[in-house]
C-alpha positions in Angstrom: 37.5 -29.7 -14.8 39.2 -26.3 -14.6 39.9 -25.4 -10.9 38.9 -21.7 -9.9 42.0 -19.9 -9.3 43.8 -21.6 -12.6 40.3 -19.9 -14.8 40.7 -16.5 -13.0 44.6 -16.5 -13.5 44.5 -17.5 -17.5 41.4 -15.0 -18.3 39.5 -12.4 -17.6 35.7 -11.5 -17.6 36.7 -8.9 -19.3 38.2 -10.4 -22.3 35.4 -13.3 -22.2 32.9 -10.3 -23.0 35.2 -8.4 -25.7 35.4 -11.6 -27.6 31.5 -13.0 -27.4 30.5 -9.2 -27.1 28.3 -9.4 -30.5 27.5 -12.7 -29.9 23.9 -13.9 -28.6 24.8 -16.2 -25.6 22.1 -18.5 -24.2 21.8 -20.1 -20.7 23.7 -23.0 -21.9 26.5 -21.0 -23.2 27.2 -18.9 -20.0 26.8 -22.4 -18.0 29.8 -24.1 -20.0 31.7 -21.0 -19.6 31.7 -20.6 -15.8 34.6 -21.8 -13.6 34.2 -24.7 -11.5 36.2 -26.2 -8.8 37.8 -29.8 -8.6 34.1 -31.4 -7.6 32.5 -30.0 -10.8 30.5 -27.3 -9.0 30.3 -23.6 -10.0 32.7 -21.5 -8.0 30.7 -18.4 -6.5 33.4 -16.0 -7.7 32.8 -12.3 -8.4 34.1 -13.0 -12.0 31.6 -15.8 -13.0 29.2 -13.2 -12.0 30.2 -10.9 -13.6 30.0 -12.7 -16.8 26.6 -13.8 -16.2 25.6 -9.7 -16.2 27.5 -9.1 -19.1 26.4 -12.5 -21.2 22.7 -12.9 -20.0 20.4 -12.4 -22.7 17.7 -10.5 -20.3 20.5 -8.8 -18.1 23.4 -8.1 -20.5 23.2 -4.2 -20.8 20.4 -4.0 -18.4 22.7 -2.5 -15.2 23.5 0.6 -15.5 24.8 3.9 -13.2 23.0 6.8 -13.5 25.1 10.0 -13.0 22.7 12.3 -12.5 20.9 10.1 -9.4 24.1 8.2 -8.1 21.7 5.0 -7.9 21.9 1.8 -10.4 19.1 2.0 -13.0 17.5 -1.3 -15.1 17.1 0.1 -18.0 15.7 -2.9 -20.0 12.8 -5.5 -19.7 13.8 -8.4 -17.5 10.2 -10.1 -17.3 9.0 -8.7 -14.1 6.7 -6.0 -13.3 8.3 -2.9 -12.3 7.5 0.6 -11.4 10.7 2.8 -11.3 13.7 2.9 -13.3 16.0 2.6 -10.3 17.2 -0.9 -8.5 14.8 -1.3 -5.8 15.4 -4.4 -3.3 12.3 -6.6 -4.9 15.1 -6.3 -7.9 17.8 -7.8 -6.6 16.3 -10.5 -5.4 14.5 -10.9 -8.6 18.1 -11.4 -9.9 19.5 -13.3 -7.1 16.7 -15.7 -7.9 17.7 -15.6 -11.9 21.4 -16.5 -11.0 20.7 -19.1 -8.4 18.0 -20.7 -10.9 20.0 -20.6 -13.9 23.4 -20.3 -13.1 23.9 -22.0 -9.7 25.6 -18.7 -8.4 24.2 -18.2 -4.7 26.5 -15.9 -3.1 24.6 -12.5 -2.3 27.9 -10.6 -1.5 29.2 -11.7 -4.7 26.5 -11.2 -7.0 25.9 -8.2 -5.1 29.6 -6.3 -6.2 29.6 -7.6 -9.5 26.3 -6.0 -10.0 27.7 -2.5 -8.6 31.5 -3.2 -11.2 28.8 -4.0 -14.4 27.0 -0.9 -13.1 29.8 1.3 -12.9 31.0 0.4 -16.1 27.8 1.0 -17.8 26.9 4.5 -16.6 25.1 6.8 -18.3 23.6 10.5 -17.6 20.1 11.1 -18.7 20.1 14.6 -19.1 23.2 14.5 -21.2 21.4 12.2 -23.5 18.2 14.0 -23.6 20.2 17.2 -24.6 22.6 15.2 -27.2 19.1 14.0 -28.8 17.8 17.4 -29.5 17.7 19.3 -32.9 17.4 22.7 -33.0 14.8 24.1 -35.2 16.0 27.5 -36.3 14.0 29.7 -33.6 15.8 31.7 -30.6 13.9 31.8 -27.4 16.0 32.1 -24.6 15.6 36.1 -24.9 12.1 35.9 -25.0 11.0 33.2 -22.6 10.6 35.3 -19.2 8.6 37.8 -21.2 6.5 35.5 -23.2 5.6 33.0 -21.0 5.2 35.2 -17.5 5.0 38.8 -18.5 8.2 39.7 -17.1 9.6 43.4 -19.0 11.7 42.9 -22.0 15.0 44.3 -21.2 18.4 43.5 -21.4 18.3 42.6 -17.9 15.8 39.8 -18.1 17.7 38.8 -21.1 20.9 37.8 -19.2 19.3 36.1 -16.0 17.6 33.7 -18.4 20.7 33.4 -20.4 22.8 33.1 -17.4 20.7 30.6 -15.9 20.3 28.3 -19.0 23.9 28.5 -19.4 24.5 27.1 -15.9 22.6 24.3 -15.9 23.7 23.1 -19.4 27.7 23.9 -17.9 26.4 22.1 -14.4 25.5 18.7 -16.2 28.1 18.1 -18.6 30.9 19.6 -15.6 29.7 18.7 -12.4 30.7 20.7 -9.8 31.6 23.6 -11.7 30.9 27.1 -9.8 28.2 28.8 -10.3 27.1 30.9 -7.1 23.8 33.2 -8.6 19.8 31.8 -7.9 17.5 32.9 -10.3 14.4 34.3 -8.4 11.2 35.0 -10.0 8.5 37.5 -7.9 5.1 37.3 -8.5 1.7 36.9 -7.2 0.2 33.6 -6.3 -0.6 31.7 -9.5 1.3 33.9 -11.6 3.3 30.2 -13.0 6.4 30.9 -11.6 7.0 27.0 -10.3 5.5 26.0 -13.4 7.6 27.7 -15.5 10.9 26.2 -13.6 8.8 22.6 -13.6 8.8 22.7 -17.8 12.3 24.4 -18.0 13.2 21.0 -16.5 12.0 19.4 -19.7 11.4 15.9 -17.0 9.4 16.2 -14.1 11.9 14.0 -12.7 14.7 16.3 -12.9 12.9 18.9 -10.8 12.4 18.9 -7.5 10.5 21.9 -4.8 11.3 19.4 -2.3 14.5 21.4 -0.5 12.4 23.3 2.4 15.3 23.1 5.3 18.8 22.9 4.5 19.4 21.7 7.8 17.8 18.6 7.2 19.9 15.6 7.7 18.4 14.5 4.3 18.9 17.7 2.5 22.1 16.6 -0.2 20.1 13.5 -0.6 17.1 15.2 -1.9 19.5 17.1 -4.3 20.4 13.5 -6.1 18.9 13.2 -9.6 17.6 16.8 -9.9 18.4 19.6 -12.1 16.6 22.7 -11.3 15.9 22.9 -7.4 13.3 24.9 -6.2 13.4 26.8 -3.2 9.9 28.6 -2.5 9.3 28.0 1.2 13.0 29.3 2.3 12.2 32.5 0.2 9.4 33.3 2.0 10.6 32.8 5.6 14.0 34.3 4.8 15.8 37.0 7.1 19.3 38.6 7.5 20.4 35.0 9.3 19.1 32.9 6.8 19.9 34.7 3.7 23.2 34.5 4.7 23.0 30.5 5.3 21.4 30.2 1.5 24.0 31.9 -0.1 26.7 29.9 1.5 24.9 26.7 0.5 24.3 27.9 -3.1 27.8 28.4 -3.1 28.9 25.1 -2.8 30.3 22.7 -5.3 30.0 19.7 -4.2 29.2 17.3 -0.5 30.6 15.1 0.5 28.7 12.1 2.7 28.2 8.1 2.8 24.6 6.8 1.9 23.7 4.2 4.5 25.2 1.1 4.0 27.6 2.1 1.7 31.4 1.6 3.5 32.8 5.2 2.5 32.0 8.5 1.9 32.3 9.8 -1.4 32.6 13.8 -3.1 29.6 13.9 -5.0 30.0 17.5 -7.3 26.7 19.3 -8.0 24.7 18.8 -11.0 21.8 21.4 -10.3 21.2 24.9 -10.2 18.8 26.7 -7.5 15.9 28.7 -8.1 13.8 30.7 -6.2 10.1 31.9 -6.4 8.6 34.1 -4.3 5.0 36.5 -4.2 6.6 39.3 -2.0 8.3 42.0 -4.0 10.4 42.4 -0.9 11.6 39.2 0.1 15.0 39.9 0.5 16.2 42.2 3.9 18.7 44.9 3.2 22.1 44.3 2.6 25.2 45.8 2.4 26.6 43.5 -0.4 23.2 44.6 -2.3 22.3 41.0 -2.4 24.3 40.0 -5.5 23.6 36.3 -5.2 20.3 36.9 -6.0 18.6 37.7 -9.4 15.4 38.9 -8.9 12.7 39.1 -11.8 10.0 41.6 -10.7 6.5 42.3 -12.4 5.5 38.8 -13.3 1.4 39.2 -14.2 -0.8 36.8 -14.7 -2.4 35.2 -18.0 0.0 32.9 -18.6 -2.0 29.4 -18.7 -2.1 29.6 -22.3 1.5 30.2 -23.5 2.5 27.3 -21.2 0.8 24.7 -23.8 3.3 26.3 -26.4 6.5 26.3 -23.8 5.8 22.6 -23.4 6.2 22.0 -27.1 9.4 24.4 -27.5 11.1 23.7 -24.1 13.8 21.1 -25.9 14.5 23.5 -28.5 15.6 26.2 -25.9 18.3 24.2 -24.5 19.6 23.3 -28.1 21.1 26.5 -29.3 22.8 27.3 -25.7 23.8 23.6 -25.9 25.5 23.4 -29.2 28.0 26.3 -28.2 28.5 25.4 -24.6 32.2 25.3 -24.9 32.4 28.7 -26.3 30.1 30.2 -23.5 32.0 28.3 -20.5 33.9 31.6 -19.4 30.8 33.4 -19.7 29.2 32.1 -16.0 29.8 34.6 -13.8 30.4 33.7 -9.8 29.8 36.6 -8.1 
């Protein structure tokens, strides 16, 4: 029998999965592959779990980090009834279960960290992908979307708030963190579509959120996690000279920095969102002596927009496209102040 610290010093999980990477393992296989200790029973070892993740035929490429949320995602089928995309604790156990049943592997701790190092390793961003999929179809229709799709005026003003806007978010995803200090504000009467309109520029429900009504709610970077374009419509309408000044120093931020419970340290998390704001009173904002430059206000939204929306849905990928595909040559084009 191999002893435990003799199979950890001679290889590595690591080079186990390289070799047997395009290789189908089954239950069997993993089993005769795991280290065992002098008495013939499977050491409970961070590594032997990890090679269950990455060998398991249900689990193998299941784990994964999603960088827009910060949370581990299953990704794949592994035979029981789910209702999220992200690890939830009937999950683990689910797999706890698996590699007691199958593997004799019992330690929760363990199982517990190899599953966050397979994670980690396996990250992907949603978002990214979604855009990276996308094929342009020819059409421009950034310039025209405020005025087709709310009735805003077309001028070379609303032209560069959209494009400024687009250009931010596309910049936010693929370099987190990066500054961007401007929130798009649409004014219009009730109905007019304004929060729809930021919904579907979201492309994924998902990936919007009108959640963010205090920012001094202990929960409030939490409820940034996993969203792209943040909402704020309640803020808007309460706001005064003291607040206006707190929202632009939050908008201004790049990243926070806090510790999810249970987790041992804090960690910088950079922003992946941009902030919008909607709001029915053509004055919302109090005077100021800066002029309110955080703030780009589009005025004279009308109503009658119900049925361009249909056609926004089916166009909405196509918008990011063309901004997309020259992203690098538009990164100096983000203003800050």
């Amino acid at each position: 029998m191999q002893r435990e610290s003799e199979s950890e010093e001679n290889v590595s999980w690591n080079e186990i999965a390289e070799v047997l990477d395009t290789e189908m393992s089954t239950v069997e296989d993993i089993r005769a592959d795991l280290a065992r200790n002098d008495k013939g029973n499977t050491c409970q070892t961070i590594n032997n779990c990890m090679l269950v993740f990455q060998r398991d035929p249900l689990l193998k490429g299941a784990i994964r980090k999603n960088e827009l949320s910060g949370k581990i995602d299953i990704v794949g089928n592994l035979g029981w009834q789910r209702t999220s995309s992200s690890l939830t604790d009937t999950d683990v156990y689910q797999i706890h279960w698996c590699l007691e049943k199958n593997y004799g592997l019992k330690n929760d701790r363990n199982i517990n960290k190899a599953m966050n190092i397979v994670a980690s390793e396996n990250r992907y961003h949603p978002i990214r992908d979604c855009l990276e999929k996308l094929k342009w179809d020819g059409q421009p229709r950034i310039d025209n979307l405020l005025p087709r799709y709310l009735g805003a005026d077309h001028d070379d003003y609303t032209k560069e708030i959209m494009r400024l806007l687009m250009m931010a978010a596309i910049r936010r995803v693929y370099e987190p963190g990066c500054k961007f200090e401007i929130m798009v504000c649409l004014v219009g009467g009730q109905g007019a579509g304004k929060s729809t309109f930021f919904r579907f520029l979201a492309i994924n429900d998902e990936w919007f959120s009108d959640d963010l009504k205090r920012m001094d709610d202990d929960n409030v970077y939490r409820k940034m996690q996993g969203h792209w374009i943040i909402e704020m419509s309640e803020m808007m309408a309460t706001v005064n000279a003291k607040s206006i000044e707190d929202i632009k120093s939050f908008i201004s931020r790049q990243k926070e920095t806090y510790k999810i419970p249970y987790e041992t340290h804090p960690e910088d998390r950079p922003r992946q969102c941009v902030f919008v704001g909607t709001s029915n009173n053509m004055d919302f904002l109090p005077l100021d002596r800066t002029g309110n430059r955080r703030f780009a206000r589009c005025w004279y939204i009308r109503n009658g927009w119900k049925s361009t929306f249909l056609r926004m849905k089916k166009s909405q990928g196509n918008t990011y496209v063309r901004r997309g595909r020259k992203r690098w040559n538009y990164i100096g084009m983000v203003p800050t102040s």
